[in-house]
N, C-alpha and C positions, 0 to 999 in steps of 0.2 A: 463643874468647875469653870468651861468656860461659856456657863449661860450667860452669867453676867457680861462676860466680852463680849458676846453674840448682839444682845442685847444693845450695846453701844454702839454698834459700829456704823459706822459715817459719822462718830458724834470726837469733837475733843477727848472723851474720855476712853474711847476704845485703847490705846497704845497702853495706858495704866493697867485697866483692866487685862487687859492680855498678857501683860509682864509679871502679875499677880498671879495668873491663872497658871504663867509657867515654872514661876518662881514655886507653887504649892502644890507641883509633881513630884509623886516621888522619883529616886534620883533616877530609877531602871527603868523609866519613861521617855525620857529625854534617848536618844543614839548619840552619845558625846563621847562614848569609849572607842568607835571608828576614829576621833581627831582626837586621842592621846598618842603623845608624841612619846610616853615617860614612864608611866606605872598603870594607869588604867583605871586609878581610884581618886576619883573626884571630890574634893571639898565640897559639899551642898549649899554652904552658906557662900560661897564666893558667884555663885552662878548670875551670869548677868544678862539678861536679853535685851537686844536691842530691834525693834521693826527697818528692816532695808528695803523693803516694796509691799506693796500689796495690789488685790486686785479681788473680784469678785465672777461668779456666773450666778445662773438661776439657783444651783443649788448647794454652791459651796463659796466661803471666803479661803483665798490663796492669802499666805504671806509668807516672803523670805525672810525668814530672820538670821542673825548674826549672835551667837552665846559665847560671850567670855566668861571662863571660870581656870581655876586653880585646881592642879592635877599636888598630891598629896607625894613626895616622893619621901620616901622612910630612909634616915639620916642614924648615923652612931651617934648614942651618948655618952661616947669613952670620956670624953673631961668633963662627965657629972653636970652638965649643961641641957638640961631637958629642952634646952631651945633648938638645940642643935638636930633633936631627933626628929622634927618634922619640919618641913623643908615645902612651899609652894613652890612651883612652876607656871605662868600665866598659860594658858591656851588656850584657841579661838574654836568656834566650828561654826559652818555655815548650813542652815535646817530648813528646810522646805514645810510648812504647816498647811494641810489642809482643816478647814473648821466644816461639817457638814452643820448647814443650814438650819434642818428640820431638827436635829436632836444634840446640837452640840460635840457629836461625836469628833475627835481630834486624829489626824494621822502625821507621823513626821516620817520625813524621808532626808538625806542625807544632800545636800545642793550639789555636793561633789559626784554623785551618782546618775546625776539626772542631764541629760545633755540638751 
């Protein structure tokens, strides 16, 4: 998944490729239920990542990232208004991504945890 990021990096098209790579995790991949504020059940399709730093060694790419997405909070349909039964919340979290170098392998850590 993110060979192709791997691949890019130093280039213009890294930032795409990596937003691809995290947009097409499944959802129990990401740690985003530590920064629900609400229910703990996330929208998939709202997930938004954005790159805030990055950085490199010999054998890993570091990057902060910044993910907005929409927490899912369950709403009454008493006046027959199916609109009403689901209900988004915006929420942010801030993700720490290590890319290992040699095999792509990904690890996240939570930015708030890490001092």
């Amino acid at each position: 998944m993110f060979n192709k990021a791997l691949e890019c990096w130093g280039s213009d098209e890294f930032p795409q490729k990596f937003k691809q790579a995290i947009k097409s995790l499944e959802l129990g991949v990401l740690p985003l239920v530590d920064c629900c504020n609400h229910s703990a059940v996330i929208d998939q399709d709202t997930i938004e990542p954005i790159i805030l730093s990055s950085s490199e060694t010999s054998t890993k790419i570091k990057i902060k990232m910044g993910v907005f997405f929409c927490e899912v909070l369950s709403g009454c349909a008493c006046s027959d208004d199916p609109s009403q039964a689901k209900i988004l919340e915006n929420s942010y979290c801030e993700l720490l991504v290590e890319i290992d170098r040699a095999n792509a392998q990904v690890e996240f850590t939570s930015a708030s945890s890490v001092s």
